[in-house]
C-alpha positions as CSV (number, residue, x, y, z in Angstrom):
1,X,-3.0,19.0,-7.6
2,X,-5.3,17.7,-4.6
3,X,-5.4,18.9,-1.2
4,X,-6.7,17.5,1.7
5,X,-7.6,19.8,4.6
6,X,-8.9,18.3,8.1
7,X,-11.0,19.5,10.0
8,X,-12.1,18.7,14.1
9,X,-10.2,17.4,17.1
10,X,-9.4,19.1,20.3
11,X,-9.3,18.7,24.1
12,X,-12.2,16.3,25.6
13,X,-12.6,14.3,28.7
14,X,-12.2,10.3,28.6
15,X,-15.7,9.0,27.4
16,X,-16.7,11.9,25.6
17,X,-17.1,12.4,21.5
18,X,-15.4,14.0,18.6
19,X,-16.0,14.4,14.6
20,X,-13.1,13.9,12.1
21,X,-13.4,15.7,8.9
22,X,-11.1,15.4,5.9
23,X,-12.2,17.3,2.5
24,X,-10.5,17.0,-0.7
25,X,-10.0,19.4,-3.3
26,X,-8.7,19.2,-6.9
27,X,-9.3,17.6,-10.5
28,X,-10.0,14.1,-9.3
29,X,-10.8,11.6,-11.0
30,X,-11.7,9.3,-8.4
31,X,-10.9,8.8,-4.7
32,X,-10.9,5.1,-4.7
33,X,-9.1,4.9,-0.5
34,X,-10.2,7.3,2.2
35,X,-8.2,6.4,5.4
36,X,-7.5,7.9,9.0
37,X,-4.1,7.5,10.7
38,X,-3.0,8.3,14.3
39,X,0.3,9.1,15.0
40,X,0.1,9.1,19.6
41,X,3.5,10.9,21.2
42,X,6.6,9.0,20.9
43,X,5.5,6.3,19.0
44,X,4.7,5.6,14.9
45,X,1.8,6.4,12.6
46,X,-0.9,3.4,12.4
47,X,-3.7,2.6,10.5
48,X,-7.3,3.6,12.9
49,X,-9.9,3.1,9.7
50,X,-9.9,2.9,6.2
51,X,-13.1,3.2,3.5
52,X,-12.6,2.1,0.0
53,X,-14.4,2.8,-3.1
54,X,-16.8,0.3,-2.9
55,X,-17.6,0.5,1.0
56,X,-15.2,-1.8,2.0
57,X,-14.3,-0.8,6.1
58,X,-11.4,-1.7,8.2
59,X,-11.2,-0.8,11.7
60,X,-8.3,-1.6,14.1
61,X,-9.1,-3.6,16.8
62,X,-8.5,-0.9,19.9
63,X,-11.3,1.2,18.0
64,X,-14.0,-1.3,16.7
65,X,-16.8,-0.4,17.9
66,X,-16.0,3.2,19.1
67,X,-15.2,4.8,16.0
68,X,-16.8,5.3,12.4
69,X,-15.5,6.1,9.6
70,X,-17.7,7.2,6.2
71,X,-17.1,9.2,3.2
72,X,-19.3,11.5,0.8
73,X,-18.9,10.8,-2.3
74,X,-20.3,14.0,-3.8
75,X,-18.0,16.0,-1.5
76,X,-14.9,14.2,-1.4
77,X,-14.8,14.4,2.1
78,X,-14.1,11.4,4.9
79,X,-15.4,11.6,8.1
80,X,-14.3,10.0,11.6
81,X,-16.8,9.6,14.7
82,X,-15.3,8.9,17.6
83,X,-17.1,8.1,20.7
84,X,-16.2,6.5,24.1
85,X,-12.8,8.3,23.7
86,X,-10.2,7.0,26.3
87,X,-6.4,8.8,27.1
88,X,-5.1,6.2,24.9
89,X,-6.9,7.5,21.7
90,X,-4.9,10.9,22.3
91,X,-2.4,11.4,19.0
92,X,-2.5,13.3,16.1
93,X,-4.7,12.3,13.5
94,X,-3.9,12.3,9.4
95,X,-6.4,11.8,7.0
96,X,-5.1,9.8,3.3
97,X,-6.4,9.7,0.1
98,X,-5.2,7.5,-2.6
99,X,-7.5,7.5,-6.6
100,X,-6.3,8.9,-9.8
101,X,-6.4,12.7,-11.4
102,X,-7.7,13.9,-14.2
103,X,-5.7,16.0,-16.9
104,X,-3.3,14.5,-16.8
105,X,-4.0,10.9,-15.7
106,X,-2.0,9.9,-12.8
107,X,-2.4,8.3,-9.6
108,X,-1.9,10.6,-6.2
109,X,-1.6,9.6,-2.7
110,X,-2.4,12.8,-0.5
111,X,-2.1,13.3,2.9
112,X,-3.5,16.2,5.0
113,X,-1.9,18.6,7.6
114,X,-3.3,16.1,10.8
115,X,-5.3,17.5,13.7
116,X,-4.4,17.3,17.6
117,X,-7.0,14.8,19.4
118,X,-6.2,15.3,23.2
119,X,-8.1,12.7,25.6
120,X,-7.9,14.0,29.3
121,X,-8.3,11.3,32.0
């Protein structure tokens, strides 16, 4: 069974900086997609940046350049840097893991409990 469990967020001002953390935990395999999802009040969950197995990064467009997303491997854990934060960024933010387990084989897709990120103007 895997768990994810996040870890960060809070209450900052508009141009100020917060650290995501998501850390995994169970008998897996591999983590082969480490993502970070928003979900902002009133509307649905996107995609804010994703890291796959091999390095591969995807960022949407309203936080290229702001944000960062990297993983330890070792660790199973995923991070998110976000800097230059702006009102708009203010949602709840998910972590998601997709890879495979081991004993038995079988693919999972985890996500974890999310964590308030409040941007005051």
């Amino acid at each position: 069974q895997v768990q994810l469990v996040e870890s960060g967020g809070g209450l900052v001002q508009a141009g100020g900086s917060l650290s995501l953390s998501c850390a995994a935990s169970g008998r897996m395999l591999s983590v082969n997609f480490m993502g970070w999802y928003r979900q902002p009040p009133g509307k649905q969950r996107e995609l804010v940046a994703s890291i796959d197995d091999g390095g591969g990064i995807n960022y949407a467009d309203s936080v290229k350049g702001r944000f960062t997303i990297s993983r330890d491997n070792a660790i199973k854990t995923v991070y998110l840097q976000m800097n230059s934060l702006k009102p708009e960024d203010t949602a709840v933010y998910y972590c998601r893991m997709q890879g495979y387990t081991l004993s038995p084989y079988s693919a999972y897709e985890n996500w974890g409990q999310g964590t308030q990120v409040t941007v005051s103007s």
